[in-house]
MARBA-3410 file (N, C-alpha, C, O; in Angstrom, 1 decimal):
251
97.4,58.1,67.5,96.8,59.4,67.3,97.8,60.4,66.9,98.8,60.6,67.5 ~ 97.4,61.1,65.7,98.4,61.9,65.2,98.6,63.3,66.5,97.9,63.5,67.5 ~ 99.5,64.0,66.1,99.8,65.0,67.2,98.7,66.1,67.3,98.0,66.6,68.2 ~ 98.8,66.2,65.4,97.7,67.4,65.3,96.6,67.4,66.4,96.3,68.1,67.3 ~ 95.7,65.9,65.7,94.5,65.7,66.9,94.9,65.7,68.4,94.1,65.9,69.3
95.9,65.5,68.5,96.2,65.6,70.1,95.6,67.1,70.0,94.4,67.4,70.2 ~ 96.8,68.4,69.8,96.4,69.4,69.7,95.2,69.9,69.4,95.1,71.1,69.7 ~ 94.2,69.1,68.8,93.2,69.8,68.2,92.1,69.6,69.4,91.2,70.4,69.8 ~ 92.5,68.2,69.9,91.6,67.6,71.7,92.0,68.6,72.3,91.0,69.2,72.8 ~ 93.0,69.1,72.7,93.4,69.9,73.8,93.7,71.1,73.6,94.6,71.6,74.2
93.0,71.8,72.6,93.6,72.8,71.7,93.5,74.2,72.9,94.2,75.2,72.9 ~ 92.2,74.0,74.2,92.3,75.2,75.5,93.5,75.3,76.5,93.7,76.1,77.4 ~ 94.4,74.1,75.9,95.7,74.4,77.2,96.4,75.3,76.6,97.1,75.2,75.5 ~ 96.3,76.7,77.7,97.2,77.6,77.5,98.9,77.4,77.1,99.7,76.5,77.3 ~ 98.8,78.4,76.6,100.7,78.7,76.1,101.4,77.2,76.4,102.4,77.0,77.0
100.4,76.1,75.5,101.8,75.0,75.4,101.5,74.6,73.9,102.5,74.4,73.2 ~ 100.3,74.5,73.3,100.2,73.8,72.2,100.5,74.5,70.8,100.5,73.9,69.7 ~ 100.9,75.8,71.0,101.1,76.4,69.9,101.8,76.2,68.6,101.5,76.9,67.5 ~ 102.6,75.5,68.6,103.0,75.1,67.7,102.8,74.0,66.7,103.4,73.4,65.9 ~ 101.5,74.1,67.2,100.4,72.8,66.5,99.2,73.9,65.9,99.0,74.1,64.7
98.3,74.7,67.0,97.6,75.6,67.1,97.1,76.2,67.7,96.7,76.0,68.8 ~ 97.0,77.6,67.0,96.9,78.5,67.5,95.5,78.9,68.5,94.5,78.9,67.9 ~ 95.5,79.1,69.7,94.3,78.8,70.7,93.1,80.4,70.5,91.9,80.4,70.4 ~ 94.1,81.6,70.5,93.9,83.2,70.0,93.0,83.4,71.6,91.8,83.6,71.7 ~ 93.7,83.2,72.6,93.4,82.9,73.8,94.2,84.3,74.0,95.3,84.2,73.7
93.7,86.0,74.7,94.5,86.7,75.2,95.3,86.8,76.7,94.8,87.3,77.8 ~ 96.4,86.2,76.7,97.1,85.9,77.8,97.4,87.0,79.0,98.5,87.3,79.3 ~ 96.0,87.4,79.6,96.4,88.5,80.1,96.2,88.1,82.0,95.5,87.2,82.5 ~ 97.3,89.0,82.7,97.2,88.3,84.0,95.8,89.4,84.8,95.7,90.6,84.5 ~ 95.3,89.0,85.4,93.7,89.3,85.8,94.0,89.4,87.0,94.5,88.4,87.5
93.8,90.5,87.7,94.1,91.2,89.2,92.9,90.8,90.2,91.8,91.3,90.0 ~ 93.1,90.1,91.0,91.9,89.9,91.9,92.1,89.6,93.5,92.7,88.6,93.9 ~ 91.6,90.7,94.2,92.4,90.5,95.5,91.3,88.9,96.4,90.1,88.5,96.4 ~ 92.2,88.6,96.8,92.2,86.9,97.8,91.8,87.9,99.2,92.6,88.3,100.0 ~ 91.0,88.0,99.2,91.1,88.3,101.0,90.8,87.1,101.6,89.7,86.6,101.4
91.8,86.5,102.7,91.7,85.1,103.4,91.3,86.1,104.9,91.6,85.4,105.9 ~ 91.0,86.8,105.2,91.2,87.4,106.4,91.5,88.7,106.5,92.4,89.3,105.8 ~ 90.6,89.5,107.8,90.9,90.7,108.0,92.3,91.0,108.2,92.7,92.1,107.8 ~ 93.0,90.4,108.7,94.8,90.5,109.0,95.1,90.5,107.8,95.7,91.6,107.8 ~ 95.1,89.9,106.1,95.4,90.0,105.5,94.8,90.9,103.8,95.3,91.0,102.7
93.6,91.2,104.2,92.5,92.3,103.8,93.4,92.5,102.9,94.5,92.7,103.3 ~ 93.2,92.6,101.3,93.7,94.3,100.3,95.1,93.7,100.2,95.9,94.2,99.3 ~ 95.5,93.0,100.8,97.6,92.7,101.1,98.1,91.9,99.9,97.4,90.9,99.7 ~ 98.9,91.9,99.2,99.2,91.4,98.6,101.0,91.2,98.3,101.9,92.0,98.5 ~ 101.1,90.0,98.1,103.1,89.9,98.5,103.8,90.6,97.0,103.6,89.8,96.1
104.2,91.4,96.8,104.9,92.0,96.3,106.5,91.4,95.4,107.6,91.5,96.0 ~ 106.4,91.0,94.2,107.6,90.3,94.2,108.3,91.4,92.8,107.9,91.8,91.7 ~ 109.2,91.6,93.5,110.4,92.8,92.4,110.4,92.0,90.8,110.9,90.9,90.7 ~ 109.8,92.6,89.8,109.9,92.1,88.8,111.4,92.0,87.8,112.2,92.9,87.6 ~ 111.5,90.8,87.4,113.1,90.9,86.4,113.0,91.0,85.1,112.3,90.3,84.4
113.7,91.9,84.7,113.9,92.1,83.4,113.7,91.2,82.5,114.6,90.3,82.4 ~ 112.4,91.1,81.3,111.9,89.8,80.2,113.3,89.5,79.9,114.1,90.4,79.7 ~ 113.7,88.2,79.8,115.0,87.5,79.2,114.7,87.4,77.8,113.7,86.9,77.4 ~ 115.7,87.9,76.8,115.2,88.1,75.6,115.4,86.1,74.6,116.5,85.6,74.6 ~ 114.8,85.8,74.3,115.0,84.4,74.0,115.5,84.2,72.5,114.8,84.6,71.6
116.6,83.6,72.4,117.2,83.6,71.2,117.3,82.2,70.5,117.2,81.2,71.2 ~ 117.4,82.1,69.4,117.0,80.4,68.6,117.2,79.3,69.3,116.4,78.4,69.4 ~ 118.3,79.3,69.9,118.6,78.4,70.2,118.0,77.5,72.0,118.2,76.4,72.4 ~ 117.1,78.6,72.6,116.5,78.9,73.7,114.7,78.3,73.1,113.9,77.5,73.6 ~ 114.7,78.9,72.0,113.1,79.0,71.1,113.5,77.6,70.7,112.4,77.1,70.8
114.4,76.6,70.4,114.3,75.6,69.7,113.9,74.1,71.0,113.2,73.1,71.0 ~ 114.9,75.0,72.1,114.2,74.3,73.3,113.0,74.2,74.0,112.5,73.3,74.7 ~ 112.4,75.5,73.7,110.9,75.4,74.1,109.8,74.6,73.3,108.7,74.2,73.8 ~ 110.2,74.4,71.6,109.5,73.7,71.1,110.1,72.4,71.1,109.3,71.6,70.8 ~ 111.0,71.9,71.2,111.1,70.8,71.8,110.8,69.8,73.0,110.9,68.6,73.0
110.5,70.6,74.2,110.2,70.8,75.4,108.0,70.5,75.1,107.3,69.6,75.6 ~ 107.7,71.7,74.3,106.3,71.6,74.0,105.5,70.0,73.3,104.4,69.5,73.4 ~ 107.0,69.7,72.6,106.1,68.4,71.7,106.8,67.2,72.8,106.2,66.1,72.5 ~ 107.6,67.1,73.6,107.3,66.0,74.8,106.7,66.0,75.7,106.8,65.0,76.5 ~ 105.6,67.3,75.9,104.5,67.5,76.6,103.7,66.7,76.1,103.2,65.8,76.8
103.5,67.1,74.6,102.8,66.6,73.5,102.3,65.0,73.6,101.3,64.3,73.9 ~ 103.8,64.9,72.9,104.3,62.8,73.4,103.8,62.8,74.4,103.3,61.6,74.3 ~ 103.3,63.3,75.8,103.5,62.5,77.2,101.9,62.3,76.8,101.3,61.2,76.8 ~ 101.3,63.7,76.5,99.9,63.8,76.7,99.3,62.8,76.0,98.3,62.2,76.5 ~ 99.7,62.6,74.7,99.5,61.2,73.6,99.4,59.7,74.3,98.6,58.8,74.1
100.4,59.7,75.0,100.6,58.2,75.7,99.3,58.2,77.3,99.1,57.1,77.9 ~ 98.9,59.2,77.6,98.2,59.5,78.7,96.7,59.2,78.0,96.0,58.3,78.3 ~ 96.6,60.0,77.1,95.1,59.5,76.7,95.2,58.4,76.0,94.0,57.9,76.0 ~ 96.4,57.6,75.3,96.0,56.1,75.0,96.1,55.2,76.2,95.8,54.0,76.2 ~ 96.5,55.9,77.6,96.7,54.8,78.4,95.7,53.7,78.8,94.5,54.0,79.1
96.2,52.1,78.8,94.9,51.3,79.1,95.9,50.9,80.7,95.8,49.6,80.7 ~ 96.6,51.2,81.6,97.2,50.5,82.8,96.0,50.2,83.5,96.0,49.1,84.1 ~ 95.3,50.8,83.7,94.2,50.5,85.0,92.8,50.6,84.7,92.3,50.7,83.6 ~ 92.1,50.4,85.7,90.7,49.8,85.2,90.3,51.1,85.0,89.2,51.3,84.4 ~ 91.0,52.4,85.4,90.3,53.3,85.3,89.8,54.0,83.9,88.8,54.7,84.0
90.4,53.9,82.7,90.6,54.1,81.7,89.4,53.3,81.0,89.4,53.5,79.8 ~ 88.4,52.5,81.2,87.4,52.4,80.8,86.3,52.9,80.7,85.4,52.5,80.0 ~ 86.1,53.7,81.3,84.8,54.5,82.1,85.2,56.1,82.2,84.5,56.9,82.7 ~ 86.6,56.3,81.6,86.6,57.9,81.7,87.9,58.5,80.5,88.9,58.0,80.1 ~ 87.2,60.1,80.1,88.3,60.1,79.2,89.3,61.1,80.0,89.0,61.6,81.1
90.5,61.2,79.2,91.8,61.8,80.2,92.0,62.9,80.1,91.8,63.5,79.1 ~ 92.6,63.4,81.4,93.0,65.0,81.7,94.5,64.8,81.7,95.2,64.6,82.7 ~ 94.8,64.9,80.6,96.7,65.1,80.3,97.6,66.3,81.6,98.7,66.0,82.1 ~ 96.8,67.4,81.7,97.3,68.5,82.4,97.4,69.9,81.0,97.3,69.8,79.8 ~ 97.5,70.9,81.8,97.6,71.9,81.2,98.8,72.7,81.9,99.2,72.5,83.1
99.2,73.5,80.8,100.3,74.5,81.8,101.3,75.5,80.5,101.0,75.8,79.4 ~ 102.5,75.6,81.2,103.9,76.5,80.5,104.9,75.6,80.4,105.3,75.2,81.5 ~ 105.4,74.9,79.1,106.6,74.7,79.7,107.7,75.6,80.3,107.7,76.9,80.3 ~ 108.7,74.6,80.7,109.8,74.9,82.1,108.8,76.6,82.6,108.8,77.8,82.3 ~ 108.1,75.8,83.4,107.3,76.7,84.4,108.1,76.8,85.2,109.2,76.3,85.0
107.7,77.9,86.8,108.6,77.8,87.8,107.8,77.0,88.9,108.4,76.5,89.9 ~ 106.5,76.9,88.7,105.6,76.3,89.4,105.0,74.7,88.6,104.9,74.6,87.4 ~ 104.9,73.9,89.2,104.2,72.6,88.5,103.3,72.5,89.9,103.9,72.3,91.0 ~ 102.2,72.5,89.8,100.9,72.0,90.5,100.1,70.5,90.3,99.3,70.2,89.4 ~ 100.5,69.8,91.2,99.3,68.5,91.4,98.1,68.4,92.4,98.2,68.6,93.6
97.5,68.2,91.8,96.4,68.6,91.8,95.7,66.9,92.5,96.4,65.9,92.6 ~ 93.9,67.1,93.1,92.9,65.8,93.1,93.2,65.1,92.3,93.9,65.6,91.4 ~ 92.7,63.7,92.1,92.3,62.9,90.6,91.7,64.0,90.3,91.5,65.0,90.9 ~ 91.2,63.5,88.5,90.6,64.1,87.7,88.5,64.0,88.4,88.1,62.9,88.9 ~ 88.0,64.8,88.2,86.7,64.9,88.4,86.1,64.6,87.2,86.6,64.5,86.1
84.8,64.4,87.5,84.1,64.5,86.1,83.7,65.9,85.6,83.8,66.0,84.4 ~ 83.3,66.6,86.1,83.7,68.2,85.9,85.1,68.3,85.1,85.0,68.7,83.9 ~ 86.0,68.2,85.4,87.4,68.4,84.9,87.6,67.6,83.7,88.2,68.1,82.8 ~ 87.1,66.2,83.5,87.0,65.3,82.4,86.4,66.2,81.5,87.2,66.9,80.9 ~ 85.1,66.4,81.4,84.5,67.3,80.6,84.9,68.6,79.7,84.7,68.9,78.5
85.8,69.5,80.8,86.2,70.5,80.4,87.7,69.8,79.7,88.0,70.4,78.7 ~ 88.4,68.9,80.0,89.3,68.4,79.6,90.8,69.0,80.2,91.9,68.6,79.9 ~ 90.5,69.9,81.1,91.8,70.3,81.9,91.1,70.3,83.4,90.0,70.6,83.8 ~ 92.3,69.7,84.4,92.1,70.6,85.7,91.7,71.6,86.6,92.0,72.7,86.0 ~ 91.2,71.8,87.7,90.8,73.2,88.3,90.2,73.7,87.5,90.8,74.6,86.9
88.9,73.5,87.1,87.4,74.1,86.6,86.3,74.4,87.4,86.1,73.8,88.5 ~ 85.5,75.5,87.1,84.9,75.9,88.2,85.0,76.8,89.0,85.8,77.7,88.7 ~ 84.1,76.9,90.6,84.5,77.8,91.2,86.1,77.7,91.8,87.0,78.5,91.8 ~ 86.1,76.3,92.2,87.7,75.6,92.6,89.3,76.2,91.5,90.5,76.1,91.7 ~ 88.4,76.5,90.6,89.3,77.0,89.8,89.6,78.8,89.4,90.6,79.3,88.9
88.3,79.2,89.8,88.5,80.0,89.6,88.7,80.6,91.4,88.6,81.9,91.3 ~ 89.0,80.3,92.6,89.5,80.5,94.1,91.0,80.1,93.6,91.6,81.0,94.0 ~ 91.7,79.2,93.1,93.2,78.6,92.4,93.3,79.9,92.2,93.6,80.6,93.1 ~ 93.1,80.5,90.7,93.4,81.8,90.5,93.8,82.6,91.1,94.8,83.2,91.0 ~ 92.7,82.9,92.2,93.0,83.8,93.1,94.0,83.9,93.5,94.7,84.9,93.4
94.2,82.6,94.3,95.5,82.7,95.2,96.7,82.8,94.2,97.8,83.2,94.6 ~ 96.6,82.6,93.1,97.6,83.3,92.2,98.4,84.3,92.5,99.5,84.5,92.9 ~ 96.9,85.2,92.0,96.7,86.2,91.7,97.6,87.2,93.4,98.6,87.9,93.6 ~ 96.6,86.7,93.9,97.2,87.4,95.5,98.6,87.1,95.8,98.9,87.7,96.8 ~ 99.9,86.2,95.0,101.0,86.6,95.5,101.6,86.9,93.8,102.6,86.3,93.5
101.1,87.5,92.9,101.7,88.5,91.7,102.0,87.2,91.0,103.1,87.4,90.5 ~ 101.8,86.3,90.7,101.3,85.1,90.2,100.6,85.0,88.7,99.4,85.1,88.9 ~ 100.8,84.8,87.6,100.1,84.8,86.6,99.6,83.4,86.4,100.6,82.7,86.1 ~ 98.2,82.7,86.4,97.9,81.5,86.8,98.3,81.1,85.0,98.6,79.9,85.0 ~ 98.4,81.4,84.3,98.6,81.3,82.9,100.5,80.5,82.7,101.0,79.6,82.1
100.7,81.3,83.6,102.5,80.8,83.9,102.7,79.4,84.4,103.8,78.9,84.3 ~ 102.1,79.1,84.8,102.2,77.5,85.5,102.2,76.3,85.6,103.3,76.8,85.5 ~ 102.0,74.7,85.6,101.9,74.2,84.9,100.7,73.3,86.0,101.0,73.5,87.2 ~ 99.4,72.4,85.7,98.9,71.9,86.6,98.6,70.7,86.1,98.2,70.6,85.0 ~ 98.7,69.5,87.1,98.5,68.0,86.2,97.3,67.7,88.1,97.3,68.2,89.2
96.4,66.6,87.2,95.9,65.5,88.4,96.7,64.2,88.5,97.0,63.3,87.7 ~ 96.9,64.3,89.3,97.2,63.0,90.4,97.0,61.8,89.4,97.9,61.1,88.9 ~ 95.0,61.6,89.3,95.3,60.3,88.2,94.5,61.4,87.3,93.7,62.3,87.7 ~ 94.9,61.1,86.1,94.3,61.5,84.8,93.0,61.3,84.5,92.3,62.2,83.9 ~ 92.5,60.0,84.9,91.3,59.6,84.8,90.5,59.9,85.9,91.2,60.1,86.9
89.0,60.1,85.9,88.2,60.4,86.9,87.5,58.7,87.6,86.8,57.9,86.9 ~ 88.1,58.5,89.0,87.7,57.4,89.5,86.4,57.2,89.6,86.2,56.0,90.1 ~ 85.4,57.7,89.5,84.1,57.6,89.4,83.4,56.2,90.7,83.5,56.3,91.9 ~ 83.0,55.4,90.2,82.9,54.2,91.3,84.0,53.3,91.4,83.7,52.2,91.7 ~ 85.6,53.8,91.1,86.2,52.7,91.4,87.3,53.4,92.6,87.9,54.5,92.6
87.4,52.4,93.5,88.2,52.6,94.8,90.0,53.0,94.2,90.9,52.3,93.8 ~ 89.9,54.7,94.3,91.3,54.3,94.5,92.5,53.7,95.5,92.6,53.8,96.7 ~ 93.4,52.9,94.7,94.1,52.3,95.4,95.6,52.8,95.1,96.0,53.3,94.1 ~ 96.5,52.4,96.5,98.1,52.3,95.7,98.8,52.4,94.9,99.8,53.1,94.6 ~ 97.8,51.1,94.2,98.3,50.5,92.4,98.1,51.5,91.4,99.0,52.2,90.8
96.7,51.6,91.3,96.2,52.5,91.1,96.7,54.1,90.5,96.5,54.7,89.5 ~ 97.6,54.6,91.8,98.0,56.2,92.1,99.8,55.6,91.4,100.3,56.5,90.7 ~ 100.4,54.7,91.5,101.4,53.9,91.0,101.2,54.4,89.9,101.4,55.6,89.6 ~ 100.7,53.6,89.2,100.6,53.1,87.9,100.9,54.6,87.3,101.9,54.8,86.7 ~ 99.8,55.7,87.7,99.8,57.0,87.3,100.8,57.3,87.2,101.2,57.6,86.1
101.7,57.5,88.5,102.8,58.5,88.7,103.6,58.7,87.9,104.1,59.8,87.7 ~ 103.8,57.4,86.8,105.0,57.8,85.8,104.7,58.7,85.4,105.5,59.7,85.6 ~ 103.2,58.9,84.7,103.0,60.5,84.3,103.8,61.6,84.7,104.6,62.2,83.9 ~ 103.6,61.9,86.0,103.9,63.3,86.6,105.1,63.2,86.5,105.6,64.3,86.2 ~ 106.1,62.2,86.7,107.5,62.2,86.8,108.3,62.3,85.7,109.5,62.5,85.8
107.3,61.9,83.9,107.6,61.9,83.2,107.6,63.9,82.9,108.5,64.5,82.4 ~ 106.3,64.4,83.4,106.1,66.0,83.2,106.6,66.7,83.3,106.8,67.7,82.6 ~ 107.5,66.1,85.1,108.2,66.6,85.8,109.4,67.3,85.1,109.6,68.5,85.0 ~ 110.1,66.1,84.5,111.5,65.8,83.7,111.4,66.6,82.6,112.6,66.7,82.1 ~ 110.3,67.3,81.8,110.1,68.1,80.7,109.9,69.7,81.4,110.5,70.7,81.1
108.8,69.5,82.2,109.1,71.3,82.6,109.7,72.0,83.2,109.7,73.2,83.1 ~ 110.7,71.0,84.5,111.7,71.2,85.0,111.3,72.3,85.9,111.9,73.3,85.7 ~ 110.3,72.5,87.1,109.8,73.2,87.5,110.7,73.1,88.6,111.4,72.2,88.9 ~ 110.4,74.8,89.2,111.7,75.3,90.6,110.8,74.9,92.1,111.3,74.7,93.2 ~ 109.4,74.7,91.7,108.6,74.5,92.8,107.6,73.7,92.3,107.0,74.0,91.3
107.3,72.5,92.9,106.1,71.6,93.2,105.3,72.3,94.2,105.8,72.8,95.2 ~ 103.6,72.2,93.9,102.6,73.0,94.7,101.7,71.5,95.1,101.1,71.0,94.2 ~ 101.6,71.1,95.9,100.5,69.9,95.9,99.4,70.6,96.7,99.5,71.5,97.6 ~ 98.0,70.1,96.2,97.1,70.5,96.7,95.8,69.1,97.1,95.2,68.2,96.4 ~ 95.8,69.5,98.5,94.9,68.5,98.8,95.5,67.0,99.8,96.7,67.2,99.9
95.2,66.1,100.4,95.8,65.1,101.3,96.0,64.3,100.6,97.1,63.7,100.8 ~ 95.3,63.8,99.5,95.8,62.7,98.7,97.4,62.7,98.0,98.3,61.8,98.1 ~ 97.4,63.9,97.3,98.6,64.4,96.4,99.8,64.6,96.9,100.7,64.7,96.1 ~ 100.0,64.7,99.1,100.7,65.1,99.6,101.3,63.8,99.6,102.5,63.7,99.3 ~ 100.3,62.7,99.9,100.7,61.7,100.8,101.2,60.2,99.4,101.8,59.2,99.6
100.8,60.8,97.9,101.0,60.4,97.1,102.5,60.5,96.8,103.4,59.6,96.5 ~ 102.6,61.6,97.0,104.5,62.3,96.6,105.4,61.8,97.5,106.6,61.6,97.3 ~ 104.7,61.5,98.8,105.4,60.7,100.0,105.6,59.4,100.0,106.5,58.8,100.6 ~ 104.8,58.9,99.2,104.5,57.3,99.2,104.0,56.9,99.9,103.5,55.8,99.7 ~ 103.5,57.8,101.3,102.9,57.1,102.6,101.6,58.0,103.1,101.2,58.8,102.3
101.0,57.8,104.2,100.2,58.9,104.5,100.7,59.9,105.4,101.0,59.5,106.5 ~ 100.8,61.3,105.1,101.7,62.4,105.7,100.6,63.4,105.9,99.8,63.6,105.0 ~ 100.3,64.1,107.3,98.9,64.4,107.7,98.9,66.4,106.9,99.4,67.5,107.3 ~ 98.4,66.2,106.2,98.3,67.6,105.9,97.9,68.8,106.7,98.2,70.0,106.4 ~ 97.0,68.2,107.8,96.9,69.3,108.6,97.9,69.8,109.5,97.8,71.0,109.9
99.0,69.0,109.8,100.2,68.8,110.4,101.1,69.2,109.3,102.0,69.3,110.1 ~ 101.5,69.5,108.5,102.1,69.6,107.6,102.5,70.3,106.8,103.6,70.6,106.4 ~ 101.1,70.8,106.4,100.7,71.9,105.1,102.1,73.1,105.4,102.6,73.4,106.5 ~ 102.4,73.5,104.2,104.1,75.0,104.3,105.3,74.3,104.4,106.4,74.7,104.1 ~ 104.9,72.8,104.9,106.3,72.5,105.2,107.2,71.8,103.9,107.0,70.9,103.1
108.3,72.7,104.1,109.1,72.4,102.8,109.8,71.3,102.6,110.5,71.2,103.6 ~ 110.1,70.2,101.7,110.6,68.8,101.3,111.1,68.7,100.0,110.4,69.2,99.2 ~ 112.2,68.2,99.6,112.5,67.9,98.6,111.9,66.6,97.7,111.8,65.5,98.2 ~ 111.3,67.0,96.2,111.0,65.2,95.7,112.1,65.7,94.2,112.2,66.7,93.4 ~ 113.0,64.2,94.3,114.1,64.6,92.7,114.6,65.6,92.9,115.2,65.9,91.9
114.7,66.3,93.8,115.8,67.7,94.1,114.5,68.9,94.1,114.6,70.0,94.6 ~ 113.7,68.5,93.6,112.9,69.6,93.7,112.0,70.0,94.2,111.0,69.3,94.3 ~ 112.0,71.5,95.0,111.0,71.7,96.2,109.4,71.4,95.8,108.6,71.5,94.9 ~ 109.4,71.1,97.4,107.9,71.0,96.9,107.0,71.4,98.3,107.0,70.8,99.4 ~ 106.3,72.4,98.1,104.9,73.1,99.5,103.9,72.4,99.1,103.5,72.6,97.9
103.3,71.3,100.1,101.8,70.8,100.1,100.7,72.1,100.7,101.0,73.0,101.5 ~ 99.9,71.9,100.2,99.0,73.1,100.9,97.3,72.1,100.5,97.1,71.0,100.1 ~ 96.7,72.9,100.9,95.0,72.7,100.8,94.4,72.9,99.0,94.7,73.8,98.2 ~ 93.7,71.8,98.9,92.9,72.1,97.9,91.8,73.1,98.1,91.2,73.2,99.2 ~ 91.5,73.9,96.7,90.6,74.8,97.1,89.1,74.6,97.1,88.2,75.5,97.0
88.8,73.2,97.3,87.1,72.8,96.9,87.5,72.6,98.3,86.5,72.9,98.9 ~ 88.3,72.2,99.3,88.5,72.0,100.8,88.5,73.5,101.2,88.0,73.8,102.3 ~ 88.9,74.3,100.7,89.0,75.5,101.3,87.4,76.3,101.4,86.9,77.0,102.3 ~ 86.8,75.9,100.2,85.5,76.7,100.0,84.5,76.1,100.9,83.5,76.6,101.1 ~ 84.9,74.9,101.4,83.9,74.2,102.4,84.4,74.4,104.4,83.8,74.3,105.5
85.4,74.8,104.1,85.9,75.0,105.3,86.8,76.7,105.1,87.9,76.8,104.6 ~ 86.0,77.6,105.6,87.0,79.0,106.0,87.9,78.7,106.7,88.9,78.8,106.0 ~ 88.1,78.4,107.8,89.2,78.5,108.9,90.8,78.0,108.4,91.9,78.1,108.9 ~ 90.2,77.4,107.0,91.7,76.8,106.0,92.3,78.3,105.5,93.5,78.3,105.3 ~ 91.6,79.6,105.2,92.2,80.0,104.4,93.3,81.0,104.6,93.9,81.6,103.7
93.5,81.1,106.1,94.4,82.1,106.4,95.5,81.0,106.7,96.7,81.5,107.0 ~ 95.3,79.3,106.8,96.3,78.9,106.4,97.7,78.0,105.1,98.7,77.4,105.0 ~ 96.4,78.7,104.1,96.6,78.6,102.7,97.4,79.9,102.5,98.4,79.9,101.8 ~ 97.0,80.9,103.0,98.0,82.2,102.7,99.1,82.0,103.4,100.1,82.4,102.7 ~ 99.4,81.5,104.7,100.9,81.6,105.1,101.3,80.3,104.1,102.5,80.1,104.1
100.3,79.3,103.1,101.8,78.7,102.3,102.0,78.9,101.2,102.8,78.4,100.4 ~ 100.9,80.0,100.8,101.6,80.9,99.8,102.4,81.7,99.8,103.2,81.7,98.8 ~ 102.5,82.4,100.8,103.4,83.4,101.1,105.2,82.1,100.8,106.1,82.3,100.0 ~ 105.0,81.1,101.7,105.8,80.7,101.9,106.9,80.4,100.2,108.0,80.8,99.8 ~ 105.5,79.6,99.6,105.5,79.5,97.8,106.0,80.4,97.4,106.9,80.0,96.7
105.9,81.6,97.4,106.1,83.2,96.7,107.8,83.1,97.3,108.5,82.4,96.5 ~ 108.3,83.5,98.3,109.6,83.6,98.7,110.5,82.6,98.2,111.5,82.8,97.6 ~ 110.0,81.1,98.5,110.7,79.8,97.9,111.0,79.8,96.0,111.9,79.3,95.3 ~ 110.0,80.5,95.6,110.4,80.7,94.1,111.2,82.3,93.7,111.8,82.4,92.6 ~ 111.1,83.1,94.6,111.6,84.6,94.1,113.2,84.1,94.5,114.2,84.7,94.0
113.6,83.0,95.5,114.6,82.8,96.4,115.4,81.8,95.3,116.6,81.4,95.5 ~ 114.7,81.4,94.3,115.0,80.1,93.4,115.5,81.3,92.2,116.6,81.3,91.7 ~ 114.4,82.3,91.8,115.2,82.8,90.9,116.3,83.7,90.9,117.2,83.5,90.1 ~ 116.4,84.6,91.9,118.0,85.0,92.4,118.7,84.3,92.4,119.8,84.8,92.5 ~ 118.7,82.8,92.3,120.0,82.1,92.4,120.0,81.5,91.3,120.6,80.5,91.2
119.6,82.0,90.7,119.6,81.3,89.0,121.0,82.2,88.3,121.3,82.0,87.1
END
């Protein structure tokens, strides 16, 4: 499949495909307060803005090179045949920024999300935002992939299965070079672990994967079904916000 049509399939992922085509998508960041709780009502974390880095050719030459092994990866993701899953559903490559500061993994793919053809659609996607939004967050800045690409529909995910996937993310990884891994949800936690690691025990707490940090927290279709998650979704944002403002000062 030529690139173009890649591009032309995926032509709604923000600020990556551009140099294929043009989306005329206005990239604007959308203010919306998260209230998780009266303790945290109206509050929002405050992060000191840095001066735009002016990007010069040789910086511009890296981002489009960087954009078209997105490209490549996304290419080899929708031809993939590794698993049975790939019969019965079409693929959610990911969307995002290259060299984000954030990379988000996300549930398998839904059939909701198949459809739309990117991750976090919906109300689930649009409560994601939010919490964006609530620590000065531009959800547009970020990069977000599913776990598996394909939507498991009636087939049992397994090990092999979440395996087979992973090269994906590790291949994404290696292209957008993100300062922070966000996982969301028990699957995605215990996926990055190899093992099962209890999210309720867990969630904020900080780990290295490939050198790169990474906060498990709650998915937000778990959050909209259970309140009592969401004031502990804000302390690992907050935590998220400091771990990346603390990443870019040391840059």
């Amino acid at each position: 499949m030529e690139k173009n049509n890649i591009a032309d399939q995926l032509y709604k992922i923000i600020n990556l495909y551009s140099d294929f085509k043009e989306d005329n998508l206005i990239h604007e960041h959308e203010k919306i307060n998260f209230n998780f709780s009266k303790e945290t009502e109206n509050k929002k974390i405050i992060i000191t803005e840095q001066p735009e880095k002016i990007i010069d050719n040789q910086d511009m030459e890296k981002i489009k090179a960087g954009k078209r092994k997105l490209i490549d990866t996304a290419e080899k993701i929708i031809k993939c045949t590794d698993c049975n899953l790939y019969k019965t559903s079409k693929k959610v490559p990911g969307i995002g920024k290259i060299f984000s500061g954030i990379f988000v993994i996300t549930n398998p793919a839904t059939v909701e999300e198949e459809n739309f053809g990117f991750p976090l659609v919906s109300e689930s996607g649009d409560f994601f935002k939010k919490w964006m939004n609530a620590i000065n967050i531009n959800p547009n800045d970020i990069f977000i992939t599913n776990l598996l690409k394909c939507a498991p529909k009636n087939i049992k995910i397994t090990r092999e299965i979440i395996e087979t996937c992973w090269k994906y993310i590790d291949a994404q990884l290696e292209i957008v070079k993100p300062k922070i891994i966000l996982t969301l949800g028990q699957l995605a936690l215990s996926s990055i672990k190899k093992s099962f690691y209890d999210l309720k025990k867990h969630h904020g707490e900080l780990f290295l994967y490939k050198n790169i940090k990474v906060i498990p927290s709650f998915h937000p279709s778990d959050v909209l079904k259970d309140k009592n998650l969401k004031k502990l979704v804000w302390d690992d944002l907050k935590k998220l916000s400091i771990s990346l403002r603390e990443s870019n000062f040391n840059e």
